[in-house]
N, C-alpha and C positions, 0 to 999 in steps of 0.2 A: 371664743370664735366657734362654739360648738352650733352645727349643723351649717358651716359655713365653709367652703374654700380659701386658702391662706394663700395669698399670689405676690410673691418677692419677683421684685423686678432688680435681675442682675447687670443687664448692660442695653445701652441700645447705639446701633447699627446706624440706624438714620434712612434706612432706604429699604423701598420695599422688594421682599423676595419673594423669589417665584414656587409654586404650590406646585409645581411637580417635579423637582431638581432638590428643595431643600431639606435637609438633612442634620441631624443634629446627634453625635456620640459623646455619650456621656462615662467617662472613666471615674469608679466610682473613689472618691477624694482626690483627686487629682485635676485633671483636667476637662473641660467642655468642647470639643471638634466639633465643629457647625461652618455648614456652605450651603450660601442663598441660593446657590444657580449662577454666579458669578465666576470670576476667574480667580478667588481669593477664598483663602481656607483659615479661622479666625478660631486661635484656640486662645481658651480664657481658661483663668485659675480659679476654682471654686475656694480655694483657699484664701487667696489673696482678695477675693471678687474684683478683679481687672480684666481686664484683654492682655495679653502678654506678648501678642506676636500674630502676625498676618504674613500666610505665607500665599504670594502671588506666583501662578501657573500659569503657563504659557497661553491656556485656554480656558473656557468653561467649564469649571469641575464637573464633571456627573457621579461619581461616588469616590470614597473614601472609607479606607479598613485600618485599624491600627493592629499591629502585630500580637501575640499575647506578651511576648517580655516588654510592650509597651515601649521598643525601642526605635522602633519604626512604624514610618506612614507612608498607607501606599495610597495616591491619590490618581483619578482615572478622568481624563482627560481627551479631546478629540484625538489628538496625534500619538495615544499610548497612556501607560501607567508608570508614572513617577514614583520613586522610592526616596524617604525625607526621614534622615536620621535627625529626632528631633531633640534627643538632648546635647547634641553636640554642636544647633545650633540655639537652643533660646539659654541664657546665661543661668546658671543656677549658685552661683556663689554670693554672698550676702553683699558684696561689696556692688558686685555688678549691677543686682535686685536694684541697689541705693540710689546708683548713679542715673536708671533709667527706669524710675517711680513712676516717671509722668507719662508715658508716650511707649505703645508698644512697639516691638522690634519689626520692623517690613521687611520680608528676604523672600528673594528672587530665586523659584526654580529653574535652574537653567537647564538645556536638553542633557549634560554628562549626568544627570543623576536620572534619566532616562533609562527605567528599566526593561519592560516590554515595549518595542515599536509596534504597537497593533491600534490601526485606527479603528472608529466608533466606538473604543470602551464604552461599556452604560452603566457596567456593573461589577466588581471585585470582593471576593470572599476569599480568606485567609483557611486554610484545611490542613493543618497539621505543617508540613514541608513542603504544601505546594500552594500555587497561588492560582484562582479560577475567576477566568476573566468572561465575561457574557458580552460582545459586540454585534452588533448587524451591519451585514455587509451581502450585496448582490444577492435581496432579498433573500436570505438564510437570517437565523440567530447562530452566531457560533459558541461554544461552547470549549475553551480553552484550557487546559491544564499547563502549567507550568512548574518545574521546579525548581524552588529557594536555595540560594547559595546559603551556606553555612557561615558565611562571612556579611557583615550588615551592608556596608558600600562595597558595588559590585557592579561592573559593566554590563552593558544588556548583556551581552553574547552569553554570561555565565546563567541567563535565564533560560535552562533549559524547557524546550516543546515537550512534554509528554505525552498529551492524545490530545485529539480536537473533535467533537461532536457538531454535526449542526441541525436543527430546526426552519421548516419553511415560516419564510414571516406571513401572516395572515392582517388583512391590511386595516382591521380595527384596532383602535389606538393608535394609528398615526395620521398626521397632520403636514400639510407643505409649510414648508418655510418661507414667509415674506421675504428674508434676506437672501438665498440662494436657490436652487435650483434641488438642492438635496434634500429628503425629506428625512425631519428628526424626529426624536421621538418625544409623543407627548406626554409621558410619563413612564418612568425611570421603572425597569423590571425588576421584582423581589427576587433576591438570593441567598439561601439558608442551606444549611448543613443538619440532618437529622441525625438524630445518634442512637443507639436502641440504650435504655436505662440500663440495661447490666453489662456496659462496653465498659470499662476500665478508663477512667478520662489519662488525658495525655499527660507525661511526665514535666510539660515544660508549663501546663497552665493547673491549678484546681478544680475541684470536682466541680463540673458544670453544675445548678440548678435547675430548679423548674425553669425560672426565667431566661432568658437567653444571654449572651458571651459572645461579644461579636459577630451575632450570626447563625451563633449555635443553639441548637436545640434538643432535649431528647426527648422520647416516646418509649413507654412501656413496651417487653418486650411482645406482648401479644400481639398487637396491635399493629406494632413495626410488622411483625411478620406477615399478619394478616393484608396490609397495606405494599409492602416492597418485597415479600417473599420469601419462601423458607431460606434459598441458598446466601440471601442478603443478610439473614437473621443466623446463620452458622455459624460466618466467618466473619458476621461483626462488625458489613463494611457500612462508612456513615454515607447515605444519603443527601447526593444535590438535590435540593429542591429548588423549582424557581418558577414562579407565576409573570407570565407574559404581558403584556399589555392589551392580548385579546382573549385574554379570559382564560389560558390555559392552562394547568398546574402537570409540570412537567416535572419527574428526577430521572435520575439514573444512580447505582451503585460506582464509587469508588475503588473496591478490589474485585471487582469479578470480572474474568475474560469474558471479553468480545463487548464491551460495551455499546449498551444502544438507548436513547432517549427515549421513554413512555408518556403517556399522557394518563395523568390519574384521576383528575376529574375540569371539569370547563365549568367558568362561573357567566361565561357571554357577557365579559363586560372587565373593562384590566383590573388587573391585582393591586391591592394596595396594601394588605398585610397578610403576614403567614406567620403562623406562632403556634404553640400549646398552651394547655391548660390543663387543670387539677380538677377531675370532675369531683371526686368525693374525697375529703379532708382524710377517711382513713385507710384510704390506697396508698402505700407509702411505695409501689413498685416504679413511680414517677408518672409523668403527666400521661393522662387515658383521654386526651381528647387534641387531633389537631382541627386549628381554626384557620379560617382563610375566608376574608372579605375583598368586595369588590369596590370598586368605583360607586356605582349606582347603588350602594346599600345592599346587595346582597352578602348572605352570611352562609358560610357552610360551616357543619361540625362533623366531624369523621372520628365515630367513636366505637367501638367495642362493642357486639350485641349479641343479643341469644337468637340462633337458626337454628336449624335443625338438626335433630340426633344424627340422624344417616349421614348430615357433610359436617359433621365435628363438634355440633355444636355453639359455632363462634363466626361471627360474620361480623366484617367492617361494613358499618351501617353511617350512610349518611343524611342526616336531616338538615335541611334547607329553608331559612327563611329570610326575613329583610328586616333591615333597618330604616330609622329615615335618613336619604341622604343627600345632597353626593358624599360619600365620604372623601375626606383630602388626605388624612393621615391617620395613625392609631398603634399599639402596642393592646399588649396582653399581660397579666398580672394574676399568676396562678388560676382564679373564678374568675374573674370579671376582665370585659373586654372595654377599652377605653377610646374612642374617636372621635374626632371632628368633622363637622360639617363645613366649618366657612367662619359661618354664625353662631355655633355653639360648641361646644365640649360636652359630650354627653358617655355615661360609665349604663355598662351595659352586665348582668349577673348572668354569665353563663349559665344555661341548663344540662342539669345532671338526668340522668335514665337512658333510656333506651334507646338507638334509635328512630330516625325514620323513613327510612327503606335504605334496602340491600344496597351496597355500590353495584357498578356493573361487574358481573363475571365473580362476584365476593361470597355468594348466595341467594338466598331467599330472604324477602321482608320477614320481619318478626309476624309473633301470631297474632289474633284478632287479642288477648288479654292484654297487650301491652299500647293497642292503640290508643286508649287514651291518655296514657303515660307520653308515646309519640305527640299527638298534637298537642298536648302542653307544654312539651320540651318546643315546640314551635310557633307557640302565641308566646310562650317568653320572652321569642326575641324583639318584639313588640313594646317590653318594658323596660323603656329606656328612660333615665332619669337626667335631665342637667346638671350640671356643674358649676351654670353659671357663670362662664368662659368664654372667652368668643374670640375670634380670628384667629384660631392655631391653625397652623398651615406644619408643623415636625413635631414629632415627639419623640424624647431620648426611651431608651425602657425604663419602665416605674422600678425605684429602691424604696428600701424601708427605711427610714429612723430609727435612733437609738427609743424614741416610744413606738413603733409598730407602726406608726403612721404611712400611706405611700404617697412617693415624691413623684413629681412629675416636672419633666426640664422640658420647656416648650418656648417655640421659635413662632412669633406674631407674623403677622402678613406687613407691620412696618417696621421691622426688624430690632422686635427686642426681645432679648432672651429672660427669660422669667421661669421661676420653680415656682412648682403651684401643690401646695402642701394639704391633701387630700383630709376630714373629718378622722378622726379614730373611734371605735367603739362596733357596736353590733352592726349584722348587714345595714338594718333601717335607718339608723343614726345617723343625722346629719346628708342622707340624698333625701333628697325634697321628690314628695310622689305627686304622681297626678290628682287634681282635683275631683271626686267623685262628676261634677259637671260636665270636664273632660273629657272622664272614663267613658260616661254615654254616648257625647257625642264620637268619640272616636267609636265604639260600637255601629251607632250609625252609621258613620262614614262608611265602614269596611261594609256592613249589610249593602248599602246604596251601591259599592264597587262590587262586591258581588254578582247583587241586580244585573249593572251593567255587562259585568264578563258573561252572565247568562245569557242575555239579548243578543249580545255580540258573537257567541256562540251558535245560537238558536240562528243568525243569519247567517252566518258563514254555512252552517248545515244545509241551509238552505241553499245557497248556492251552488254547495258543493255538489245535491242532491240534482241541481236543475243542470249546473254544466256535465255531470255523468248521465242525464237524459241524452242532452244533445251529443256526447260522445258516440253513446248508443246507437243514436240515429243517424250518426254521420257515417259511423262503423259498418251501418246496415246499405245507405247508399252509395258506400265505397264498392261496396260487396255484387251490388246490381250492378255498379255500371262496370267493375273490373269483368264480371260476368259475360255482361252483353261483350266490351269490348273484345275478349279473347276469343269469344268465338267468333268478332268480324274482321283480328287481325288473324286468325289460322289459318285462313286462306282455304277454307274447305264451307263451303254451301251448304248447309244441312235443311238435311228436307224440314218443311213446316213444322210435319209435326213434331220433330223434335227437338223445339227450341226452346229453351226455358222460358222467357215471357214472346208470346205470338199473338199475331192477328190475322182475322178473317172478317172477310164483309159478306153482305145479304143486300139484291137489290129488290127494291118493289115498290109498285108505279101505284098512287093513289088520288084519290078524285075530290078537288074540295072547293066549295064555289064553282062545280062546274069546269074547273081548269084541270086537267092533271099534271101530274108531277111524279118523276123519279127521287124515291128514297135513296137514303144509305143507311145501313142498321151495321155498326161495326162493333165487333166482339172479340174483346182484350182479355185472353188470356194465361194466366200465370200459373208459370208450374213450375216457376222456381222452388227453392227452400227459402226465401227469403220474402216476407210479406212487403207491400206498399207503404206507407204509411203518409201523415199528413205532409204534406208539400210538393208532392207528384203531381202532375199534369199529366193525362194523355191528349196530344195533340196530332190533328190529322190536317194537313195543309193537302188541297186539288186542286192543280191544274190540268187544263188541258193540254194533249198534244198535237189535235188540230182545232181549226177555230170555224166557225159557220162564217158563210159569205154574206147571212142575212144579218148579219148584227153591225156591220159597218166596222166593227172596230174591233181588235185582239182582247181577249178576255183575260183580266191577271188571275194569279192565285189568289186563294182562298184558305185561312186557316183557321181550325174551329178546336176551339182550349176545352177539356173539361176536365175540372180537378176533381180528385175524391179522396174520402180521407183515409178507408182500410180496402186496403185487398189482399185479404189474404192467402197463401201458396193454396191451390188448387179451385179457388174461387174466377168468377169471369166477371169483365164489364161489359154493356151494354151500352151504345149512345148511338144514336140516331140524328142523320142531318141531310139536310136537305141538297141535291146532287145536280138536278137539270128540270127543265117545264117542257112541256109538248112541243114539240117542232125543233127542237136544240138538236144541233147535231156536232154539237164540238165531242165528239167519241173519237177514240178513246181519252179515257177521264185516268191520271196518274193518281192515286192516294200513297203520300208517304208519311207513314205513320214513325210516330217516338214519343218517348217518353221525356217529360222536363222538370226537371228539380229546381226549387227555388232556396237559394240557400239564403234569401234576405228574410222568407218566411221562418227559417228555425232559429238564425244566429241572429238577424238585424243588419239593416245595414251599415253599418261601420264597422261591426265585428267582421260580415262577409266581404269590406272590403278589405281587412286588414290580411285575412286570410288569403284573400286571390292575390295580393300584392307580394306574401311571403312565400307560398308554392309557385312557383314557375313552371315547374316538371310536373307537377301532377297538371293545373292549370292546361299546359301544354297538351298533353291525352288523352285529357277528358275534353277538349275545345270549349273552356270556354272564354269567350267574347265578354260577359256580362256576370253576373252574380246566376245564370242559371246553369245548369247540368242539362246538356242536351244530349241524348242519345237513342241514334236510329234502330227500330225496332223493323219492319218489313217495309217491300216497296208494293202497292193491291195495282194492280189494274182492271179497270171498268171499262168493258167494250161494248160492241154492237149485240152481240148476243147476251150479253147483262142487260139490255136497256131494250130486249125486245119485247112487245106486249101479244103474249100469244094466243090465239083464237081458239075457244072452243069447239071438238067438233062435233059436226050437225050429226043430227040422227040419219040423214042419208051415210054419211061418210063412218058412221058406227054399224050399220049394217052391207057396209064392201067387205068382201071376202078377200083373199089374201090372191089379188091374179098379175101374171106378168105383166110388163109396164110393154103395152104394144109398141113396138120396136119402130114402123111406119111411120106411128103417130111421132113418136119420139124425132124421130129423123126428120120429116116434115117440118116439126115446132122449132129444133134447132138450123135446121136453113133458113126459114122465114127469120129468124131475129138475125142470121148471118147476113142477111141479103136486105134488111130492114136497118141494117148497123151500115151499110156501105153507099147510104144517100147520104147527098152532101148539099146542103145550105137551104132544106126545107125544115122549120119549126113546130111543123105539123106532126109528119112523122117522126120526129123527135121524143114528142111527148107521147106516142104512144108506141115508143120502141121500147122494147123488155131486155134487159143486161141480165148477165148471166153469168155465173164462174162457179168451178168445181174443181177439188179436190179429192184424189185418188189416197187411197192408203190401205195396202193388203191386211185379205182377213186372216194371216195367219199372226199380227200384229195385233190386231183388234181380240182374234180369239185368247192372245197371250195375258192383254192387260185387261181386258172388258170383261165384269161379272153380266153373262149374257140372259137378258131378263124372257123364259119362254110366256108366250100370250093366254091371256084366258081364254083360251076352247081346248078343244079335244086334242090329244097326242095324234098327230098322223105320220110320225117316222121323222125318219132322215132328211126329207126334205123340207122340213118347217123352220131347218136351224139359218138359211140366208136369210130369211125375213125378220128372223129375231137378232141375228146379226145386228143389220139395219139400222131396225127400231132399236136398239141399244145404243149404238152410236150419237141414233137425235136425244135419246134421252140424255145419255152424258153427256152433249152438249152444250143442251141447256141446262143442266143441275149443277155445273159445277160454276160456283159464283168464287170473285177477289180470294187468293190466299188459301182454299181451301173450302170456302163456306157453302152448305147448298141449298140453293135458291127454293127448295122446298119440292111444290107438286106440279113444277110446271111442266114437267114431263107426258104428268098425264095427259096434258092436251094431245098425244099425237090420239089418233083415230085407231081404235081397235085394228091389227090387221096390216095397216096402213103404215106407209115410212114415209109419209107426207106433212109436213106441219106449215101450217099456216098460221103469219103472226103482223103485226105492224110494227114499223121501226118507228125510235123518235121523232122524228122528221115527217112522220104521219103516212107514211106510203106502204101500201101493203107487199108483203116479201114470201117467199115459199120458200122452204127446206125440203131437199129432195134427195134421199138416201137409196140406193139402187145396189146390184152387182153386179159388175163388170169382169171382163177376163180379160188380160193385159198378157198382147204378146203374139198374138194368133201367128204372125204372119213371118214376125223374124227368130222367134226363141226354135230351137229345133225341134220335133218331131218327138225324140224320146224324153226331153225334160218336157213339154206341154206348156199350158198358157198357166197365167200366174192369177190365183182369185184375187178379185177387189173387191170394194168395195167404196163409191162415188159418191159424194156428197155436194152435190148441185145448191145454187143459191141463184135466183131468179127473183127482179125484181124491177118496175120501171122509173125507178132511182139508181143514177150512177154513184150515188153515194156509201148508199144502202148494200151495195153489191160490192163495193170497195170496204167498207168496215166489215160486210160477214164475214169477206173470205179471207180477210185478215186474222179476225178473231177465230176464223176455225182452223188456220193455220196453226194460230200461237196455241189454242188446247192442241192439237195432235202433238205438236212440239215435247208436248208433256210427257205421249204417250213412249217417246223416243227414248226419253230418262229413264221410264220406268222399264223398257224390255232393250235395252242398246246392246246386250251381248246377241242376244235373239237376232236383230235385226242386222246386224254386222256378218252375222254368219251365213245370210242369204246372197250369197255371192253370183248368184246366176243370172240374177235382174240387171244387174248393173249391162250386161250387155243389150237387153231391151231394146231396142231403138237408141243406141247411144250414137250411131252416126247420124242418121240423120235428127236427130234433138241439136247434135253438135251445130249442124248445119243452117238448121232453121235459126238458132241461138246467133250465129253470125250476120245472116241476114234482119233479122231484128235488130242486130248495133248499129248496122248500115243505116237502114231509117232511122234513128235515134240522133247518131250523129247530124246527119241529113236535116234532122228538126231544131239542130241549134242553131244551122246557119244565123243569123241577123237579118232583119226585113229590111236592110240595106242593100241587097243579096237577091233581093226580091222576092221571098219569101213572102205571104203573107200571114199573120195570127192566126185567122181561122184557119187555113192551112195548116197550120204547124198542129193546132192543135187536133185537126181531126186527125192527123198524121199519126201522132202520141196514142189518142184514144183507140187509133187501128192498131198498134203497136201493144196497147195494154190487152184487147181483147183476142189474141193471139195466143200472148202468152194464158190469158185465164183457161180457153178453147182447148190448150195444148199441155192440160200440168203433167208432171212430173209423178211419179209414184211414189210415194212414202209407202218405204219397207221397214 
């Protein structure tokens, strides 16, 4: 039978067992201990080759240890671990043998022979005088010590607790159970005892060997130490090891204070064997390599390797490769590793040399000369030969024969137990190799998988590459709008110009087809640290907030998007759009400018909606409504003196000299429109009455905030400085455009000299600006304080409309100037008494008539009435302003 396997079938069972409970100990000449996963523990006699006895447990075995004097079974069970003195129940006298040839013995464990009451046993190992039980319980593993009475039958209570360890369960490897509610476990956890080779074996059993002894194992002393540590390696104490069902290979020392559970390495996927091996035949200090396989074919070898002088020397090096699998079961036999798949029985030759990298925290990998010693210790495990074997689901550990042969006691998937008597002779003798045809194609395969992990790689880079883009750019819009928002929840105003991103507008009227038209030219910007980038919007949404009586119908807003793709910190945009046509007169014009993010532009939409669905809080502050980032940036307003077209002046008016405004004339022009304003129900003099309104505001105001522009002629003193006054005043009136912006040179329209400006409003009706100085006070401030300088600015126009938007709009600039000088202004306390009585006065009688013009034309009031009432009411108050100090 040479180059063949020899397969004795010793008994069969009849039924099939389960491949992650079944278990098979082999005593060697004696007896075979084997449990399918049932509630029934079947020892047979190698000697006799029968079954001899079936001992039935109250439950579903899950493991089983025999003592070393072979005089006890401890057998581990849901409800606890049973204790089964076995030669006092199966008969061993010749007579007995006689009488019951045919038919093995069936005996009933009952609970008194209940030794530990600890539910979920999974797993029991036998450790000198104590007994170590591994259950899970309230997602823990625990990790139990007990110690063994001196006496074989023995009540639990004499089981004494000596420590208890426990482990979080980690929830791979387990499965629910169709029958209950409780989840078991799908495959039964490894449990072994390491011992360092120069420990002294115990007095009650023989010197361990390489192979294992119910559980036990040893490891050369370097190795032990390098692996469980100097103070484990001193005093000699053996090593729990035990591989989880999620991959994790965990020990701890038996004599060292304070006990605490490690992890020494993870295979990501359950344990299914732990063992040693014999790297080289003439190391005789004992086995120099631990092995531990997984589920899925993975292999680990943990051996001995050359690091570095400076840390010793000697570093536990672990090299890592796969098998094919799933592996079900397996043992180890000095070199060679032995397992099953399902489908086959396959012997695997351990690799000797060096390894292939450092464990964690052990050292440094070896140097560049031994790598390729490393990768060939790691395509070896790739050479796996058949056996020719199939559905082993247990395997006992391999013995030798009296010729060197190794045996092998294995448990089928339909439960029959069979020895399977291995070739004799050199490594190659009798394992069948692969077929050079094979060889290649396996070649190829791995190249092909290769390929693949590369692509696979190569795309993951690549996404990883594209989602740290968009991190970047979300990172950068978190950053702008956290920006803007803090300083619009601060609750402090900051001037224009020092706002991180800002806007300003420019108005200007142009002619095309003959029609004209007001512009907007608006100019964004940024002086953040933080650049634009693609997916910004700047949006500017106008409306009005009065509306012309000639268009018949209220005008909506208007909003005009434009995206761009870089703006970066100290850069500006420019856009331009279209604002009003000749004759419009819905002034003033709101522009409220922001900025808007689209985040379906960078993420997509299903990602930006996954996102708005999971932020709530951010969602919330930043408002958004939709997949965009909306956030306000300034509010412009576009008045009457933005939208005015102002007239050049003539060469008459460039050669007037700088002369007082004759005071007569002055007096005369303002009766005639007082006395022209107080006809009632003629439409004639209507249209050619002139409206009028002025506002006052000291020069000592205007001298504060006004860079005062002196005229091109000659210096003539002290007296030149009220004219330049003036004419500074019209000029900054008209240059200061939306936000800041200015409107350019339309200053220079006024007239050399002259504090006059003549312009046409929207609405096409021509308007005058009339800048003067006046003295406020004459007649009530006292004697030694004197009259208070001003300076007047007159608006004159025969549009009631046109007179109502200037002297608004020159209101809201002076407003400005009030910000700018308000401690100045606040400290001129003398004004305030001015004409305060009668201002009071007259202010009262003007509510009178006000009130007066709500009556209802039920009341008998008439409309036209009421309103000439009003218009007498408003031109009162323009006749009579106030001083702005």
């Amino acid at each position: 039978m040479e180059g063949r396997c020899a397969v004795e079938t010793w008994a069969e069972f009849g039924c099939a067992a389960s491949t992650c409970t079944a278990k098979v100990v082999f005593t060697v000449g004696a007896e075979v201990l084997l449990c399918a996963g049932s509630d029934e523990v079947h020892v047979f006699s190698v000697q006799e080759k029968k079954l001899t006895a079936v001992l039935r447990c109250p439950g579903p075995v899950g493991d089983l240890v025999q003592s070393d004097d072979k005089q006890l079974l401890y057998v581990a069970c849901d409800s606890g671990v049973y204790s089964v003195n076995l030669p006092s129940l199966l008969p061993r006298t010749p007579d007995a043998l006689a009488d019951d040839s045919s038919r093995a013995a069936v005996l009933e464990i009952s609970s008194d022979r209940l030794a530990v009451g600890e539910e979920g046993v999974c797993s029991v190992l036998l450790v000198g005088a104590g007994l170590l039980t591994l259950s899970q319980r309230d997602a823990l593993w625990w990790l139990t010590l007990y110690k063994v009475p001196v006496s074989g039958q023995s009540p639990a209570s004499s089981y004494e607790k000596l420590t208890e360890l426990s482990v979080p369960v980690v929830s791979a490897g387990l499965h629910a159970d169709t029958e209950g509610d409780q989840k078991r476990l799908g495959r039964r956890p490894v449990l072994i005892c390491v011992h360092s080779s120069d420990e002294p074996p115990p007095s009650s059993s023989s010197a361990l060997s390489s192979s294992s002894q119910d559980g036990h194992y040893r490891l050369e002393p370097v190795l032990f130490k390098l692996l469980f540590g100097v103070d484990a390696a001193l005093v000699k104490s053996p090593i729990i090891l035990c591989g989880l069902p999620d991959g994790r290979l965990c020990f701890f020392p038996l004599r060292l204070p304070g006990l605490r559970v490690r992890v020494l390495h993870s295979l990501e996927q359950p344990v299914v064997l732990i063992g040693t091996s014999v790297v080289t035949e003439t190391d005789v200090g004992g086995p120099q390599c631990l092995v531990a396989v997984g589920a899925l074919g993975r292999v680990v070898l943990v051996r001995t390797g050359e690091g570095r002088p400076d840390l010793g020397g000697k570093v536990a090096g672990f090299t890592e490769g796969c098998v094919s699998g799933p592996v079900v079961c397996g043992c180890v036999d000095r070199e060679r590793l032995y397992y099953s798949t399902g489908s086959d029985l396959l012997a695997l030759d351990l690799p000797g040399g060096p390894a292939e990298r450092a464990g964690p925290g052990r050292g440094d990998a070896v140097d560049h000369g031994e790598d390729t010693s490393t990768k060939t210790a790691a395509a070896a495990l790739q050479s796996s030969v058949s056996l020719n074997v199939c559905r082993v689901i247990a395997l006992a550990e391999p013995t030798h024969n009296t010729a060197g042969a190794v045996e092998l006691v294995r448990l089928s998937a339909r439960g029959r137990l069979q020895r399977i008597t291995l070739p004799n002779g050199g490594e190659d003798t009798g394992l069948p190799r692969l077929p050079s045809a094979q060889v290649g194609q396996r070649v190829r395969d791995l190249l092909a998988a290769i390929g693949d992990v590369c692509e696979r790689a190569s795309v993951l880079k690549s996404n990883i590459q594209s989602k740290n883009q968009i991190l970047r750019h979300l990172n950068q819009v978190l950053n702008i709008s956290f920006l803007l928002l803090d300083n619009k929840n601060s609750g402090e105003q900051l001037p224009v110009q020092e706002k991180p991103i800002r806007c300003r507008a420019v108005t200007r009227w142009s002619r095309l087809l003959q029609k004209d038209s007001l512009n907007l030219t608006c100019v964004l910007e940024n002086s953040s640290p933080y650049g634009l980038d693609r997916g910004w919007r700047f949006s500017v949404t106008v409306f009005p907030l009065s509306y012309s009586n000639a268009a018949g119908v209220e005008k909506s807003s208007r909003t005009f998007s434009f995206p761009f793709l870089h703006l970066h910190p100290g850069e500006t945009l420019e856009v331009s759009l279209p604002l009003a046509a000749a004759g419009d007169t819905s002034f003033p014009v709101t522009l409220s400018c922001s900025l808007i993010f689209s985040l379906n532009s960078l993420l997509g939409e299903e990602e930006a909606s996954r996102l708005l669905a999971s932020g709530d809080s951010v969602k919330s502050r930043l408002g958004l409504d939709s997949s965009c980032v909306s956030l306000a940036l300034d509010t412009l307003t576009v008045d009457w003196l933005d939208a005015l077209q102002v007239n050049r002046p003539t060469a008459s008016h460039r050669n007037m000299t700088s002369q007082p405004t004759d005071s007569i004339q002055a007096f005369l022009s303002t009766r005639q429109v007082r006395w022209s304003g107080r006809g009632e129900g003629r439409a004639e003099s209507a249209e050619r009455e002139q409206y009028s309104a002025s506002v006052r505001v000291s020069s000592e105001l205007l001298s504060a905030t006004l860079a005062l522009k002196t005229p091109d002629v000659d210096a003539q003193g002290p007296e030149v400085a009220p004219p330049s006054l003036c004419i500074s005043l019209l000029d900054w009136l008209l240059s200061q455009g939306p936000g800041g912006g200015e409107t350019g040179p339309r200053g220079d329209a006024i007239a050399r000299g002259s504090s006059v400006v003549h312009a046409q409003g929207p609405d096409g009706h021509a308007v005058k600006l009339t800048a003067k100085e006046v003295n406020v006070g004459e007649e009530s401030v006292e004697k030694a304080e004197g009259p208070l300088a001003a300076v007047e600015v007159q608006v004159e126009s025969s549009s009631m409309a046109a007179v109502c938007g200037l002297h608004h709009a020159v209101l809201r600039r002076v407003q400005t100037l009030l910000q700018r000088d308000s401690e100045k202004a606040a400290s001129t306390l003398r004004v305030e008494r001015l004409g305060l009585r009668q201002t009071l006065q007259r202010a009262e009688g003007l509510l009178q008539e006000i009130q007066q013009c709500r009556i209802p034309e039920a009341f008998g009031v008439s409309r036209g009435r009421m309103t000439q009432s009003l218009l007498s009411v408003y031109r009162q108050l323009r006749e009579n302003p106030l001083l702005i100090i």
